[in-house]
C-alpha positions in Angstrom: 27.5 -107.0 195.9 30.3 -105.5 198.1 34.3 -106.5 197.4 35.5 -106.6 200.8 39.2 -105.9 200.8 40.7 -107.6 203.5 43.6 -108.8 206.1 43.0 -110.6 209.3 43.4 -107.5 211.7 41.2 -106.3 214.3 39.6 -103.7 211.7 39.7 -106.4 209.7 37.7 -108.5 211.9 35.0 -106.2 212.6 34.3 -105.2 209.3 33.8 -109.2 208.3 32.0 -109.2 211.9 29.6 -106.5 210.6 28.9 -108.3 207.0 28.3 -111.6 208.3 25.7 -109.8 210.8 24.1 -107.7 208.5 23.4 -110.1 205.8 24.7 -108.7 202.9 25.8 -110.5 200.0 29.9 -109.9 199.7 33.0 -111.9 198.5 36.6 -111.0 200.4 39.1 -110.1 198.8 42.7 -111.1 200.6 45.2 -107.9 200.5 48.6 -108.9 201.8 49.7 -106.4 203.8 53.1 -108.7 205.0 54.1 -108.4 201.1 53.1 -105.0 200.7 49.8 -105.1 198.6 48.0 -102.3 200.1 50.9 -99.6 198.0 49.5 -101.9 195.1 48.0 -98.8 192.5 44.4 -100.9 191.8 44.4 -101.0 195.9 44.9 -97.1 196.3 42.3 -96.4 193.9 39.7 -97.9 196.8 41.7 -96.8 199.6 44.0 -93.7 198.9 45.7 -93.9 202.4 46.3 -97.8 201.9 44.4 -98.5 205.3 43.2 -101.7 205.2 40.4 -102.6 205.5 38.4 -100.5 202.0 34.8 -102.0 200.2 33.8 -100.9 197.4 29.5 -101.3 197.5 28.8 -101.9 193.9 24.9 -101.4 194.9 25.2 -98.3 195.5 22.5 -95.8 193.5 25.6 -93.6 192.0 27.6 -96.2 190.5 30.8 -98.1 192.4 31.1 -96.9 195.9 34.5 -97.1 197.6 34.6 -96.7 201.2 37.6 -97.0 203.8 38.3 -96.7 207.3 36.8 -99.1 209.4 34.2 -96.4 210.9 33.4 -95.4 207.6 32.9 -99.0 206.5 30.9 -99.9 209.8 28.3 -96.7 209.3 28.2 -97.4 205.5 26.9 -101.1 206.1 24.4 -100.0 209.3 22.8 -97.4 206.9 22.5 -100.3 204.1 21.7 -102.9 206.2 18.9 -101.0 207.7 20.4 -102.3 211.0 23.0 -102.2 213.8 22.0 -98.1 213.7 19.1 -96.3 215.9 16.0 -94.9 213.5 15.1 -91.1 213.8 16.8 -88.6 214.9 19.9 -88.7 216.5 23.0 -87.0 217.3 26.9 -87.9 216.5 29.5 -86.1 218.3 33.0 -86.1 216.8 36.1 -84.9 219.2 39.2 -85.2 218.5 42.0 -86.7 220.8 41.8 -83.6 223.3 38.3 -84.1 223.3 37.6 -81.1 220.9 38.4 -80.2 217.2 41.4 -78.6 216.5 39.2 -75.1 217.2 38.4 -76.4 220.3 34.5 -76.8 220.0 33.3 -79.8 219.5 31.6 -80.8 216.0 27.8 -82.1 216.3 26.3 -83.8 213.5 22.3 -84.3 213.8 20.9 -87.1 211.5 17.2 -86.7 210.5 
């Protein structure tokens, strides 16, 4: 079961996009971020930057695994899912907003 902490906002929505897709079994969980609830302390144990949306995968092999930042969220539920990601090799290349790191190189991540 995943708790799906969440607020209608484009992340929002393509998180709830994502678990509808992928099949898995989840229940929502409204956080009010008009009133303030993501600076709630049981919130900012998930989601320490109280970015909404967060999970929290209680499947996961380790025990209770939070996850937040919708990119985060959407590579956590492809990789469970077994879908919505390629099989094999592949390679992820992260830049930063000048198209770089901060070193100016940018960092390649090959998944095997």
């Amino acid at each position: 079961m995943i708790d799906f902490y969440y607020w209608p906002t484009p992340n929002g929505w393509k998180v709830a996009i994502m678990l509808e897709e992928s099949g898995l079994e989840y229940r929502a969980i409204p956080v009010n971020i008009g009133k303030g609830d993501q600076f709630k302390p049981e919130f900012l144990a998930i989601s320490p930057n109280n970015r909404m949306p967060a999970i929290v995968d209680h499947d996961f092999e380790d025990g209770p695994l939070p996850v937040f930042e919708s990119g985060a969220i959407l590579i956590h539920l492809a990789e469970r899912s077994g879908k919505f990601m390629p099989t094999g090799t592949y390679v992820l290349t992260i830049t930063g907003n000048n198209g770089s790191t901060s070193h100016g190189t940018p960092l390649t991540l090959t998944v095997q």
